[in-house]
BAVEXTI-50601 format. One record per residue (C-alpha): residue in three letters; x, y, z. Coordinates in steps of 0.1 Angstrom, whole numbers, plus 5000, padded with zeros to 4 digits. Example, Ala and Ser with C-alpha at 12.3 -4.5 7.8 and 13.67 -1.06 7.14 Angstrom:
2
ALA512349555078;SER513749895071;
//
This chain:
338
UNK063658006799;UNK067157966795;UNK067958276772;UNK065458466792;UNK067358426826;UNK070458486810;UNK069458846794;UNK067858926828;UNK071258866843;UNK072859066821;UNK070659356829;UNK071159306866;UNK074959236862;UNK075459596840;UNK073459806868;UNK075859676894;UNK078659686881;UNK077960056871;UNK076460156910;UNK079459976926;UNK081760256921;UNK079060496944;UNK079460286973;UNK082760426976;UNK081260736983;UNK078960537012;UNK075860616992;UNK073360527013;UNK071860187011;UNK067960227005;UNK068760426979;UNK070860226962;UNK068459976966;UNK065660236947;UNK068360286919;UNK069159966914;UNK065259876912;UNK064660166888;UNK067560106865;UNK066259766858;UNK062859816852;UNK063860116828;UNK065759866808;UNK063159596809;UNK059959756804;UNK057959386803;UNK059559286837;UNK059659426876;UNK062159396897;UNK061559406931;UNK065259326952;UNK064559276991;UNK067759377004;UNK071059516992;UNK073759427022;UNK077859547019;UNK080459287031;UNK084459397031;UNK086359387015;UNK084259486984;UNK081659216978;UNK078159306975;UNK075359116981;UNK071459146971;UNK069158936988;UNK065658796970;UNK065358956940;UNK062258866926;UNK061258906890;UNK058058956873;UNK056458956839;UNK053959256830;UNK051059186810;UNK047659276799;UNK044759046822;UNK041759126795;UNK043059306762;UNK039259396757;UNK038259516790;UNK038059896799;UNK041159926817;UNK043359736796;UNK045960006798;UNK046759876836;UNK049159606833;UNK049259266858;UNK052059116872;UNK053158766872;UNK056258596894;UNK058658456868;UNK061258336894;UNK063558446922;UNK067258476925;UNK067958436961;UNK071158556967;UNK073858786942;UNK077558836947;UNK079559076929;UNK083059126935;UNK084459416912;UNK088359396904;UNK089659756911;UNK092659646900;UNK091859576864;UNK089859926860;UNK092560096874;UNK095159916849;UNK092959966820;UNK089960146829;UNK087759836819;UNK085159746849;UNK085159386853;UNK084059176883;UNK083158826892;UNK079358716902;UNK077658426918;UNK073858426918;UNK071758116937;UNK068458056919;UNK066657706916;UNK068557506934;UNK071857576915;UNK074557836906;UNK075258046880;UNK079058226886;UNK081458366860;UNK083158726855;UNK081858996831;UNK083459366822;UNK082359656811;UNK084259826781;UNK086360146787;UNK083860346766;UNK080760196781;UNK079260076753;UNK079759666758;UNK078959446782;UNK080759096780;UNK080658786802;UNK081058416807;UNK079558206829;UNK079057786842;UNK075457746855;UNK075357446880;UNK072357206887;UNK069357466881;UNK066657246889;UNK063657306864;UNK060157226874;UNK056557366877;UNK057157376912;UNK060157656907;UNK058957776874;UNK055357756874;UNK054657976842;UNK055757736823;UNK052957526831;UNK050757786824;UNK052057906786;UNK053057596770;UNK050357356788;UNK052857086796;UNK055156946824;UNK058956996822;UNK061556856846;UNK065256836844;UNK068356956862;UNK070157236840;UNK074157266838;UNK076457426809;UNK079057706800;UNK078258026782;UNK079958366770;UNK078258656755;UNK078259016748;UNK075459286749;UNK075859586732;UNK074559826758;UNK073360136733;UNK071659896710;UNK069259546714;UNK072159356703;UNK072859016722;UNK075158746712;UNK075358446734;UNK077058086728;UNK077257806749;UNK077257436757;UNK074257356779;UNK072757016792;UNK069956886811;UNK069956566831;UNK067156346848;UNK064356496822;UNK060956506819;UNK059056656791;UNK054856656786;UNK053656606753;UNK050256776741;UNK049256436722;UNK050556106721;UNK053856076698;UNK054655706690;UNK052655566719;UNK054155866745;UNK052456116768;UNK055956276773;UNK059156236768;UNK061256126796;UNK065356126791;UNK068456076816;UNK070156366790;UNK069856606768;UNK072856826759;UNK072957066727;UNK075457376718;UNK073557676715;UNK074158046699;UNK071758346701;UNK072458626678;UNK070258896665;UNK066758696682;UNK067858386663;UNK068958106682;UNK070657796666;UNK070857456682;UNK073557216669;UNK074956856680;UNK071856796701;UNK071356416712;UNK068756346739;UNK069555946754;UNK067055716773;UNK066955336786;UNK064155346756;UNK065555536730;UNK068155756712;UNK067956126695;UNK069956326675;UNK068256716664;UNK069557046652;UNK067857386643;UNK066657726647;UNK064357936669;UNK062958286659;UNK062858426692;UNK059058656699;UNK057658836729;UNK056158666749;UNK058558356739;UNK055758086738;UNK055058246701;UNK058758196692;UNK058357996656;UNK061057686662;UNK062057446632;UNK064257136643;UNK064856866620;UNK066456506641;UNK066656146638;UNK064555926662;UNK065855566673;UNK063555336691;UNK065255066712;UNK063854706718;UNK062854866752;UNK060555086737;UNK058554916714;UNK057854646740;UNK056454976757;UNK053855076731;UNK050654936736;UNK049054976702;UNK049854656682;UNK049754826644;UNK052355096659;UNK054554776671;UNK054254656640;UNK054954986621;UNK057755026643;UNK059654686638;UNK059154766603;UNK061055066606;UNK063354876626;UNK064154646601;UNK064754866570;UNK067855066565;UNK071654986566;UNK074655046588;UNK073555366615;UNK071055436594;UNK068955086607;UNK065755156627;UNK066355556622;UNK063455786620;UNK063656086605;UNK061556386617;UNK060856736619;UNK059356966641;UNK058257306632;UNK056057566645;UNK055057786674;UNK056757696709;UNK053857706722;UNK052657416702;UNK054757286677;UNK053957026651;UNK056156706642;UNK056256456613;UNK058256136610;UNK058756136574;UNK059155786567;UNK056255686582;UNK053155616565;UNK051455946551;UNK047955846571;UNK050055816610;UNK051056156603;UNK047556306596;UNK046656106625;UNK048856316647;UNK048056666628;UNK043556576636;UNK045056536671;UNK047156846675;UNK043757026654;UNK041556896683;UNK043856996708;UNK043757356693;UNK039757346699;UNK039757236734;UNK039657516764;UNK043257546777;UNK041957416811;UNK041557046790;UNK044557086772;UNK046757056799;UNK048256716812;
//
C-alpha cells in the first residue's frame, strides 16, 4: 500500500508542479481543476482521480481539497459488458499543499517546491524538483503517523482476506523518470502498535500482533528489496530480509522473505497445544550463543497468500500448515476471511 501511495503522489506532485506556473496567468480555477483531473487519470489509466476543490492562498501556496482516488477494474471478466470498467475507493487525501520555490527555477531553471498532503490520520511532507529538461522527477519525503486499518483502507480487507493495523512513519527519496516507467525509491519505514491476521494458525497464532516493525526498503525496476527488518513483541522477537516482484493488481506480487523467529517464555506459555509447547521448548533449548531458541523460516509466494516453513521444525508440522493453507485455497473467499 505503501509503494502504491507513494507512486500516486508522485503523479499528483509532477501535474502540479507543472500547472503552477499557469496560475500566474489567473487561469481560471474549474479548469484547472479539469486539467489537473485529466492529467492524472492519463498517467494512471487503472486509477480515477476525482479532486473536490482546488483553492489559491498568497503568497503562492496551493491547496486541493479531497482528492479521492479510485481503482478501475473489471466486476465479471465473463459477462457481456466486460469492456465497462468499475470503480473502487482506494483512499482519500484530504488536504495538499504545494509551495513552488520561484526562486530556485529562476536561478537554475529547475522547478522544485515543497508539499504537505493529510491522508489517514498522518502527514506526508518533503520537497521534490523537476529537472531543467523535464525529463526527471525527484523527491524526498517523512511520512508521519499514517494510521493503517480496514476502517481507512478497506480494500485491504477485501484482496488479502486479513486484518492489518498499525501506525506508519519513515523517510524516503526517489526519482521517476517521467518519459519512461522507471521508479527508484529508498527509504527507512516503520510501523508501530501492529496488528496483522493470519489465514491459518502459525505456531499457535491467528495473527501477529507487534509494538514494531521497522525495515529499509528500495524499489527499483518493480523489484522491491527489504533489508534489516526486525519486528519486536512482549511475546516474541523477528529478524527478515527479501524481495518482492511487484504485479498489477499488487495482491499477485510473488514475495520471498527468509528471517529468524524467536519465541519468548511469554509466548509459549501462550500456545495452547501441548505437543507445540513441547516442540517449542525443544527448539528453545537447542542452539548456542544468539543462535539459542532461533527458528529459521521462509516465506514465499503470492501476497495474496503466501506460504511459510520453519525449517528446523519437524518435516510433518510443516505439511501440517501447507493441508491448511490447501484448504484455505478451497474455501469461498466469504469463509476465508477472519
Amino acid at each position: 500500500m505503501l509503494i502504491k501511495l507513494l507512486k500516486f503522489s508522485g503523479y499528483l506532485l509532477y501535474t502540479l508542479v507543472v500547472l503552477v506556473f499557469l496560475l500566474w496567468y489567473k487561469f481560471p480555477v474549474d479548469a484547472l481543476t479539469f486539467r489537473i483531473e485529466k492529467d492524472l487519470n492519463t498517467m494512471t489509466p487503472s486509477l480515477h482521480w476525482v479532486v473536490q476543490e482546488v483553492t489559491l492562498v498568497p503568497p503562492l501556496d496551493i491547496h486541493l481539497h479531497t482528492v479521492q482516488i479510485f481503482e478501475k477494474f473489471k466486476k465479471n471478466k465473463k459477462s457481456e459488458n466486460s469492456a465497462k470498467k468499475e470503480k473502487r475507493k482506494l483512499f482519500t487525501i484530504q488536504t495538499m499543499t504545494l509551495r513552488p520555490a520561484l526562486g530556485v527555477w529562476k536561478d537554475t531553471g529547475n522547478i522544485t517546491a515543497q508539499y504537505k498532503l493529510n491522508l489517514l490520520s498522518g502527514t506526508v511532507a518533503g520537497q521534490l524538483g523537476l529537472t531543467q529538461d523535464r525529463s526527471i522527477l525527484a523527491y524526498d519525503g517523512t511520512v508521519q503517523d499514517m494510521s493503517i486499518g480496514k476502517e481507512n483502507l478497506p480494500f485491504i480487507q477485501q484482496d488479502y482476506q486479513r486484518g492489518v493495523q498499525g501506525i506508519l512513519s519513515g523517510t524516503f527519496s526517489g526519482s521517476r523518470k517521467m518519459t519512461e516507467k522507471h521508479h527508484a525509491l529508498q527509504g527507512t519505514f516503520q510501523v508501530t502498535k501492529g496488528t496483522v491476521g493470519l489465514q491459518y494458525p502459525v505456531l499457535g497464532m491467528n495473527e501477529l500482533v507487534f509494538d514494531r516493525l521497522a525495515t529499509q526498503l528500495t524499489l527499483n525496476a518493480g523489484k522491491m528489496t527489504l533489508s534489516k527488518g526486525k519486528m519486536t513483541s512482549p511475546t516474541f522477537t523477528a529478524d527478515f530480509q527479501g524481495d518482492l516482484y511487484t504485479a498489477v493488481p499488487c495482491r499477485l506480487s510473488r514475495v520471498q522473505i527468509t528471517g529468524s523467529f524467536q519465541p519468548k517464555p511469554a509466548f509459549v506459555a501462550s500456545v495452547d497445544s501441548p505437543p507445540l509447547v513441547h516442540l517449542l521448548k525443544r527448539e528453545m533449548a537447542q542452539g548456542k550463543g544468539q543462535g539459542k531458541g532461533v527458528l529459521p523460516f521462509t516465506v514465499n509466494g503470492m501476497l495474496q497468500q503466501p506460504g511459510i516453513v520453519f525449517s528446523s521444525l519437524p518435516p510433518a508440522f510443516n505439511r501440517q500448515m501447507g493441508l491448511q493453507r490447501r484448504k484455505l485455497r478451497q474455501l469461498p473467499q466469504s469463509k476465508r476471511s477472519r
